[in-house]
N, C-alpha and C positions, 0 to 999 in steps of 0.2 A: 205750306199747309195752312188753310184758313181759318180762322175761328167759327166759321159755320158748320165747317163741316164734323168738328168736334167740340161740340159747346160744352159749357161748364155742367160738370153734375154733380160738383161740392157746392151746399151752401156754409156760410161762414157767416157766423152771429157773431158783435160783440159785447159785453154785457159789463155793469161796472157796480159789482155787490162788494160790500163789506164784509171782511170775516170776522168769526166769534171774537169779542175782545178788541179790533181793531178799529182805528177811528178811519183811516185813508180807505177807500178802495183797491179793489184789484184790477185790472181786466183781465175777462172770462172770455176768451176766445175758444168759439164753439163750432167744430166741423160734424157737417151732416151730409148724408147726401141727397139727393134731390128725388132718391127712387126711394118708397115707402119702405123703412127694415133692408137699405142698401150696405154696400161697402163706399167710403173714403177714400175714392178715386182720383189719382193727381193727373190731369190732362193740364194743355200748355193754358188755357185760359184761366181754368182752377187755378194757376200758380201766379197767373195776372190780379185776379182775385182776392188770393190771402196776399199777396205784396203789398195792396194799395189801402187791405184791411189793417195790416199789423205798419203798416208807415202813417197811418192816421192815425195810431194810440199816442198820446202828451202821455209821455211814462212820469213828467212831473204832477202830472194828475191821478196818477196810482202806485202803488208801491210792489206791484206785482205783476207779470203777466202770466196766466194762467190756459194753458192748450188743453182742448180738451174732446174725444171724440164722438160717436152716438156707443149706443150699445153694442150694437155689431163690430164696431172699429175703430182705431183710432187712424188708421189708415193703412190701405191697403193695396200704396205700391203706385207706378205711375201706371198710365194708359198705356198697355201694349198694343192697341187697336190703331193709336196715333204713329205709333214705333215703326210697329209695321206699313202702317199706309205710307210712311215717311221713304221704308226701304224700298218697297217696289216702286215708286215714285221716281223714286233717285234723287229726293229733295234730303238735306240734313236738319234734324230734327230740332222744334224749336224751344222746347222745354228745358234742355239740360242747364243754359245759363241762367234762364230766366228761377231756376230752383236754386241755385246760390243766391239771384238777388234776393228773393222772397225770404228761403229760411237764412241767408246773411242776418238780415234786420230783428230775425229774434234775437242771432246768437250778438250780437252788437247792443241789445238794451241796455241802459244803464242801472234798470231793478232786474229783481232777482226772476227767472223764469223757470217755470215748471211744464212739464208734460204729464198729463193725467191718462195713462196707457188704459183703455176701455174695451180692447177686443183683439183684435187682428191688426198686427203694426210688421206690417213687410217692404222691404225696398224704402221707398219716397217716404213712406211712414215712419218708419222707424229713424232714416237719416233727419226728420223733423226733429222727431223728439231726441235727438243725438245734438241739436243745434240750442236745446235749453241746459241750463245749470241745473238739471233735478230731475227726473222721472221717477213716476210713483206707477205701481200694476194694480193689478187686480192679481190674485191669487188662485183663477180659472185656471183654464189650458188655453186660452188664447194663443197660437204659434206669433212668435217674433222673429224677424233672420233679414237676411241681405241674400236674396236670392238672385240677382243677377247674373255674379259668373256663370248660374247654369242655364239664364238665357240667352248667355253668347255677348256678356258685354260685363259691367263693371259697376258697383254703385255710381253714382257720377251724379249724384247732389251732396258732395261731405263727407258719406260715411268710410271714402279709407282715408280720411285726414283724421276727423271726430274720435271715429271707433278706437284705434291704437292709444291715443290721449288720454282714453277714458281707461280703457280694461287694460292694455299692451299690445305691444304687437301681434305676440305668441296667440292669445287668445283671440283677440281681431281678426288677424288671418285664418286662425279658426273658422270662425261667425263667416267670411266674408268668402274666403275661398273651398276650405275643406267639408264644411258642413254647405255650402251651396252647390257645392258640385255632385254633391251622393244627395240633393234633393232634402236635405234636412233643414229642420226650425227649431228656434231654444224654446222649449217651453218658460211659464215666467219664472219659476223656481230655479231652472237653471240660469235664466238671465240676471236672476238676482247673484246667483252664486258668481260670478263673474265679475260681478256688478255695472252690468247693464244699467239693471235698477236700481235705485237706491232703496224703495221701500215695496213691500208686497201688502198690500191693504184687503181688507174683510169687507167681504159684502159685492154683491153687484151694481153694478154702474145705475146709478139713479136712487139707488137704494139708500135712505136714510143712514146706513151702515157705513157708507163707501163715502157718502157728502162729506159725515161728520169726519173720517178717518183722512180724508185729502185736506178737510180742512184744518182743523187742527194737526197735520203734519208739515204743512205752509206755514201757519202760524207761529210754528217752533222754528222753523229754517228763519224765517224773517226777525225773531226774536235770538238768530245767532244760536242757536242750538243745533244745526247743522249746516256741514259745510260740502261744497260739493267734490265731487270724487274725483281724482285725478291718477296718471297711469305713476308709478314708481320707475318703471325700466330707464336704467341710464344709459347709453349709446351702445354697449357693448353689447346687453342683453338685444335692444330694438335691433342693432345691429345680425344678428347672431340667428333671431326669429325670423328675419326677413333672407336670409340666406338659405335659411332650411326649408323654407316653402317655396324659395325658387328652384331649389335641388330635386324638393319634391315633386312640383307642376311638370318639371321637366322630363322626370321618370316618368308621371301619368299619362302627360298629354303630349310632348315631344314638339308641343309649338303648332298640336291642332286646334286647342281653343285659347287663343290670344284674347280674352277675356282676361280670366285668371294672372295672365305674366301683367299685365296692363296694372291689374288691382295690386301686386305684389309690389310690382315699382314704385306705384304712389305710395302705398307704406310707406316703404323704403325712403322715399324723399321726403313725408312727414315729419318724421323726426327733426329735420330743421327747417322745412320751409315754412310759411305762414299760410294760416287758412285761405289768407286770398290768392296766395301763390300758390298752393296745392289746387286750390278749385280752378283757377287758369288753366293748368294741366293738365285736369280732371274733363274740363270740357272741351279741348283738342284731341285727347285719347280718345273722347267718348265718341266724338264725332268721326274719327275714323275706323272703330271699331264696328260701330252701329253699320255701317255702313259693308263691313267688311260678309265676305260669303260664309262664315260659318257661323257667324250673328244673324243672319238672315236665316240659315238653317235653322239654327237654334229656335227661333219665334216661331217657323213653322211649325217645328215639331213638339213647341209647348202649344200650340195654339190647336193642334189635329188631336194630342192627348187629350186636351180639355174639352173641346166638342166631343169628340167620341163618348168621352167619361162621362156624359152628359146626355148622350143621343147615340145609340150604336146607327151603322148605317146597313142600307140593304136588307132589312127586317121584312119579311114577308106580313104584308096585311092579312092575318089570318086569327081564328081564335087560339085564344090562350088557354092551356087546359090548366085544371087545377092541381094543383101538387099536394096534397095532404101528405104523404111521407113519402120517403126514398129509403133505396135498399144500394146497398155497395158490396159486390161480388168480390171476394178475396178480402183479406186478413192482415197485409203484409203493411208495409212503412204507406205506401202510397196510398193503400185500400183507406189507412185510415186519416191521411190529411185528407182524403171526399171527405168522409163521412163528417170530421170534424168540420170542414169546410162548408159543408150543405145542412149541418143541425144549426153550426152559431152563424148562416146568412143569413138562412131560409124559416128558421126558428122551429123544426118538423121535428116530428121523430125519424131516424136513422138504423134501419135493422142491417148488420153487418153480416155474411156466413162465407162460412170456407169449408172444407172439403176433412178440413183435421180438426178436429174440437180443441186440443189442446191450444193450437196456433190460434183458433179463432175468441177462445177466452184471453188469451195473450191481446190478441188486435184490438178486442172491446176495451181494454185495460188502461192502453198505451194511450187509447185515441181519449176516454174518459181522461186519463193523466194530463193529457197536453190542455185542457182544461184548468185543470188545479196550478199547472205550472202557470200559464198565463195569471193566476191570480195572484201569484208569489212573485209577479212582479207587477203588480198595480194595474194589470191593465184589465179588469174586469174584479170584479168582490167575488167571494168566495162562496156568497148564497147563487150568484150568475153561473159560476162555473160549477155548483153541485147540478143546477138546473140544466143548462147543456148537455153535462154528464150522462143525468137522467134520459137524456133521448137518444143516446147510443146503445142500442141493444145487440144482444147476439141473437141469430134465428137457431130453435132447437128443432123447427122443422119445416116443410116448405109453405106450410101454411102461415107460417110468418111471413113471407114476403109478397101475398096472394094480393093483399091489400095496397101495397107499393104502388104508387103513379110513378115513380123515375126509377128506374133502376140502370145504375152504372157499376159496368165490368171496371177490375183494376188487378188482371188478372197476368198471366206471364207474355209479354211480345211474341207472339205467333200468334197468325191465323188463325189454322185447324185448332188450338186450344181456346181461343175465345169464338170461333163458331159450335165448338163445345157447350159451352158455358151458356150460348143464348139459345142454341137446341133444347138445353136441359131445360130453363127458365122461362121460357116463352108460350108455354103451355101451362105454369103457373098461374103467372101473372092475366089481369083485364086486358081484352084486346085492343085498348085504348092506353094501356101503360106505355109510356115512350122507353125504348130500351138507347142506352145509353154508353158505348166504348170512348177510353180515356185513350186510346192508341194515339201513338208519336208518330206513329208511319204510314200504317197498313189501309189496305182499301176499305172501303167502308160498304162500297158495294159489292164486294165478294164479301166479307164478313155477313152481310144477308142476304145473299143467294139463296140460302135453303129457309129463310124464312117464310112463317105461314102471312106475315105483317110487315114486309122490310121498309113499307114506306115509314112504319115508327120509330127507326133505327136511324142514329144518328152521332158524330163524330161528338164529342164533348172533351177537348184537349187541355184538361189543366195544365197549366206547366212546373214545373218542380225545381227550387223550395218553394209551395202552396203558399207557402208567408206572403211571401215579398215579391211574389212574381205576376204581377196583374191582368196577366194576355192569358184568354181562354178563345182559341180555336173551335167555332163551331165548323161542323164540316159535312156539307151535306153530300148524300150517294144518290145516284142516280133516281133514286127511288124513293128517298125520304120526303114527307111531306110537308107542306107551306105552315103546317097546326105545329108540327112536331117542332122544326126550325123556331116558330113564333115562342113557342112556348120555352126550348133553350134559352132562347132572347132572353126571352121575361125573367128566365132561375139565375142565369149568369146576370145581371142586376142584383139580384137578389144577394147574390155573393160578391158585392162589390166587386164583379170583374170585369175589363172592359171586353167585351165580345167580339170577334171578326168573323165575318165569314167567309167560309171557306170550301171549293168545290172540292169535289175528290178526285186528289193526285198523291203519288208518292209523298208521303213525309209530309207534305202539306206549305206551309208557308218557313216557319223559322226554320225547322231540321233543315229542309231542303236545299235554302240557303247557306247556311252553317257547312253544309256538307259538301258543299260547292265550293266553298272557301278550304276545308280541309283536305278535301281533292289536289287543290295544286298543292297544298302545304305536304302533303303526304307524296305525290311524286317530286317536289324537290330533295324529302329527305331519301325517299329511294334511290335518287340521280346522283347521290354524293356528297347532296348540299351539305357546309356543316352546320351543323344542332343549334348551335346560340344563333348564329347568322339568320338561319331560317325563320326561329323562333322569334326576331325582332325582325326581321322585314317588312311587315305591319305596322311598326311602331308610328309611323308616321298620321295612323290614320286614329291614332289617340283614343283607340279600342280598352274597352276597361279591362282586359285578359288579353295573354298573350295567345298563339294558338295552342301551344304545349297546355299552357296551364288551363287555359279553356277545354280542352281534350280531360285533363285528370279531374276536372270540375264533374265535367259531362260521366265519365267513366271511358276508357276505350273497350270493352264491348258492348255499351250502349253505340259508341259511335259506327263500329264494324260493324252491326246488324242494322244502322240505317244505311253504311254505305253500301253491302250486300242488296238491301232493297232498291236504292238509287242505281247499282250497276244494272240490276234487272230490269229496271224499269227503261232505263237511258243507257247503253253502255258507251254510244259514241262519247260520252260525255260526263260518265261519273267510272274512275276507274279502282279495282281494290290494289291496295298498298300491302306490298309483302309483309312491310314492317308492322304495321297496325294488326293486321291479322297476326304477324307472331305474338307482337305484345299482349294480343286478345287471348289468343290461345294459350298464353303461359299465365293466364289469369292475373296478369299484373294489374294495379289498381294507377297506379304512376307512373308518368313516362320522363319526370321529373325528379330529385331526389325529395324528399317527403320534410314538414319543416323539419329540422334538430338533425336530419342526416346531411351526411358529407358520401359527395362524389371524387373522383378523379378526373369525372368529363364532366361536359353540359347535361346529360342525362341522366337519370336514375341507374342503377348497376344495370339490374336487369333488361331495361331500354335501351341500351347501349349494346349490352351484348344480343340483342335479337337486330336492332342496326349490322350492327359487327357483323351476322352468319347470314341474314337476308341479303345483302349487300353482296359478299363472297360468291354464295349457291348463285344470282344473277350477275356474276361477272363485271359488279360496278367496285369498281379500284381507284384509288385517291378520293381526294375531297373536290367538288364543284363549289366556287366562289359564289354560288347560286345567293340572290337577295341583298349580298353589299353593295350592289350599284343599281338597285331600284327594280331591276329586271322582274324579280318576284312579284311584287307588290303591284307592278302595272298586271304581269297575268293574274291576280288574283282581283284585281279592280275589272278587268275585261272576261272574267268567266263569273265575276259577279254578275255585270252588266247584261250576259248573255242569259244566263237563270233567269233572273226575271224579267228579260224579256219574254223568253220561253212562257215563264208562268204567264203571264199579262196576254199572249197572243193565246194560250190555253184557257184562259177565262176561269185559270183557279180560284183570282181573286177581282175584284169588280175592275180597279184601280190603282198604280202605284200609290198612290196614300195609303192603300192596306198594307203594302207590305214596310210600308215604312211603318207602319203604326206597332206591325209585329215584329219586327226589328227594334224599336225602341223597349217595348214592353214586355217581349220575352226574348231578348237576350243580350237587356240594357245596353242595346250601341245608343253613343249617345245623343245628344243633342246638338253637339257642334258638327255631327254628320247630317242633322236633317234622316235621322234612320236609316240611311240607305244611298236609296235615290238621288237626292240632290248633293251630294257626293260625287256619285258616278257620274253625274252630270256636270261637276266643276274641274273634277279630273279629267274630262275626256273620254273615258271610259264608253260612255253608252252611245258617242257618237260615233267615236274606233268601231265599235263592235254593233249597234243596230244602225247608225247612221241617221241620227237623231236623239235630243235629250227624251228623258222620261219627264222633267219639268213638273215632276207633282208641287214644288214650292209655289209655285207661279198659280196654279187653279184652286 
């Protein structure tokens, strides 16, 4: 990879001031980036860069070295744009060594070194400042963390030598694999409590506050008033730590992201080897990792997340209409994650109505509360969450909702009852109000059939829990129009969500899939398969849920009424399971035992004995070895493969990238699948079964 085609976009000052009190200098090494109010981006030249900066400091000519970043960061991580170009390439990546020599030479000075943390310090940035005797924050929210295991690879400049050194093992693996893999960052408060940091400082980076507070807290370290922080674990504990996070990676991922096992080992040989001997390691792992198929997923699917996050795709050029407020049909748990979801995106008022007064003063209640709640844990003030509040209303008649530009049903899964609902409302509302269904399944063009307007009707698929779940399916019907779609577009930004869209077909993109997958899982256990066997035949594919627990997540009669919809739609191809429909029908919640309860089998009592009598009434007797020798898992890879083919040749969705992108983000498969696709495409899968890969990593 050549230095042209990735030039440096860190610049790197060095500066030789004196602090209060003190006669010697320091040096004040100063990273910036070269884009006006950029990020502290480590590419391979950047790191040629700071080596030949921090190898030209005479440390006998200062008594200090001081790191220190812009406002925006102190760094943030290396060049994944390099990473990648390096994987598809098939060249091995030239920065991993060249970042040991570079930050070697700090941690090897013979004065005392500080890192002055000023913003955003992830990956390459944070293992910098992991390479001095000292780091000082800021007292922001600035996120810090080692996010690499979750893009499919491993620190790999220091930080699993450094880290365990500093904090311990227990916590470092923390930082490095458990909090990387579920996409999390320390805030600085927690970094201090760990001691990440050693000091948390007042004021903002530049700020006369923050000058005097970094430098006189130098000035006391170098007068021996502080010493720097070392780990206490003596072999048994380092030992003990590093055991339980292998035991643990191994239950989560089963050896699909060799990231993780990669990052646990170095720990592991931390403890006695030497920093030059650990980063030896460190960049022969990294280079065949980097390299490896579920590291190359991984990048893809951080790199399709973040475009998207950024740019949804297939946006129809049309106007955008205006949203002054929305109205949310139903009362119930979901009616009011919209409601709450679209006052604190979209910052509107929200009129809520149901059909029961009582239920609908309850709905206005709950959704206002989940306001105050968010306040009782720091993440908004308590004047933000009164004001929110404020814009949840209940409707006392239809003329509340007259004035609504959105209005979205969240009313019970049936047709006929939400073609109810926009019968009644659509003679309301302006004939320019977009009307709006949250449906998981249903058509969207028979839901306005009998409309006087159906081209304003339009699929709007939050997914649930509303928290934490970022995929919102739009879905256009036959009928809806290019304004109405644009203007989705525009609200789903609004509500930080990332948007896809989506033509009208059953179930649509995630259920559809999901339900395909459940399909074979449902007729092995009809066939005899046993329960635990079934339930981990999967495992390989290092899925965050198993199918069982995934099924009680979901609900099983949520799941029966999408498979009923999939049978009808498709039946060569989506079949109903005796068992599920028993379980549905006896209104079980679990097909699992529940935590704190105890079984006598793999299943819940209840799940078991509808197994038990489904099983008998169809004449299926013993147990089938169904899933111990892979058998399952390949048909469940090949009737994946075959789904979205299906979908892709139906033009549900534009491109395999959508469906990986709603695969990632509504129903967190993860990253070392590449969402889907490129999966099925390393598996074999979509070549078995279309005769040809899907290849979306590759465009």
């Amino acid at each position: 990879m050549s230095e042209q085609s990735f030039p440096s976009t860190v610049t790197i000052t060095v500066t030789t001031p004196v602090l209060p009190g003190r006669d010697k200098p320091i040096a004040l090494v100063t990273l910036d980036s070269t884009a006006p109010n950029g990020l502290v981006i480590w590419g391979s030249e950047a790191m040629r860069q700071l080596q030949r900066e921090l190898a030209a400091i005479d440390t006998s000519q200062v008594e200090a070295v001081v790191v220190t970043g812009n406002e925006k960061s102190f760094g943030a991580g290396a060049n994944l744009k390099e990473i990648r170009a390096a994987q598809l390439s098939g060249t091995s990546d030239e920065y991993v060594g060249s970042g040991h020599d570079a930050f070697g030479i700090l941690a090897e000075m013979d004065v005392p070194t500080f890192s002055l943390i000023t913003g955003v310090t992830l990956g390459g940035g944070l293992e910098l400042a992991l390479h001095t005797d000292y780091r000082l924050a800021t007292s922001g929210k600035a996120p810090m963390g080692l996010p690499e295991c979750h893009l499919g690879f491993f620190p790999g400049w220091g930080g699993v030598y450094l880290l365990p050194h500093l904090v311990g093992a227990e916590a470092a693996l923390n930082v490095i694999v458990t909090d990387s893999m579920r996409g999390k960052n320390l805030n600085p408060a927690k970094a201090a409590e760990i001691g990440l940091v050693d000091a948390l400082l007042d004021g903002a980076p530049g700020s006369q506050e923050w000058e005097a507070g970094w430098q006189n807290w130098v000035v006391e370290a170098l007068e021996g008033k502080r010493e720097p922080r070392r780990t206490s674990d003596d072999a048994q504990t380092w030992d003990a730590a590093v055991a339980k996070a292998a035991a643990k990676a191994q239950k989560a991922w089963h050896g699909a992201a060799p990231g993780p096992v990669a990052a646990i080992e170095l720990v592991g040989r931390a403890r006695t080897e030497s920093r030059v001997e650990n980063g030896e390691a460190a960049v022969e792992a990294f280079k065949e990792i980097v390299q490896s198929e579920p590291a190359r997923a991984s990048l893809y699917a951080f790199e399709l997340v973040s475009a998207r996050s950024k740019q949804a795709a297939n946006v129809p050029d049309a106007p955008v209409r205006k949203i002054r407020k929305a109205a949310v049909i139903g009362a119930g748990l979901m009616a009011g994650q919209l409601a709450s979801l679209i006052a604190q995106g979209a910052r509107i008022p929200v009129v809520m109505t149901d059909l029961d007064d009582e239920r609908l003063a309850t709905g206005v209640q709950r959704t206002r509360d989940r306001f105050t709640a968010q306040a009782e844990k720091g993440r908004m003030t308590p004047e933000q969450a009164e004001q929110l509040g404020s814009l949840i209303t209940g409707a006392t008649s239809p003329e509340d909702l007259a004035d609504a530009e959105f209005v979205i049903e969240a009313v019970f899964e049936e047709l006929d009852v939400k073609r109810q609902v926009f019968a009644q409302w659509e003679p309301v509302v302006s004939e320019d109000a977009i009307l709006a269904t949250n449906t998981s399944s249903l058509s969207i063009t028979a839901m306005g059939r009998d409309l006087q307007h159906p081209e304003r009707l339009v699929g709007f698929h939050v997914f649930n829990p509303v928290e934490v779940t970022p995929l919102l399916e739009i879905v256009a019907g036959e009928k809806t129009d290019d304004s109405t779609l644009a203007t989705a577009f525009d609200l789903a930004a609004k509500l930080r969500r990332i948007a896809v869209r989506v033509e009208d077909a059953p179930s649509f993109v995630v259920n559809r899939v999901l339900t395909r997958m459940f399909d074979e899982i449902g007729r092995a256990m009809d066939a005899g398969g046993d329960p635990e066997t079934v339930d981990h035949a999967l495992d390989a594919m290092g899925l965050p849920m198993t199918p069982l627990q995934l099924l009680d997540f979901v609900g099983p009669a949520v799941l029966v009424h999408i498979t009923h919809t999939m049978h009808d739609a498709y039946p060569d191809r989506f079949t109903l399971s005796p068992w599920l429909d028993a379980v549905a029908d006896a209104g079980l919640r679990n097909t699992l035992p529940a935590r704190g309860e105890t079984s006598e089998t793999y299943l819940s009592a209840g799940a078991h004995e509808a197994l038990e009598r489904t099983r008998q009434e169809n004449g299926v007797t013993g147990q089938a070895g169904d899933g111990a020798d892979g058998e399952l898992l390949t048909r469940v890879q090949d009737a994946l493969a075959d789904e979205i083919g299906h979908m892709l040749d139906e033009g549900v969705v534009a491109t395999a990238r959508d469906v990986d992108l709603c695969m990632i983000l509504g129903a967190n498969y993860p990253f070392h699948l590449g969402g889907i696709t490129p999966y099925l495409d390393r598996c074999g899968a979509a070549e078995r079964v279309r005769g040809q890969r899907f290849d979306a990593a590759q465009q």
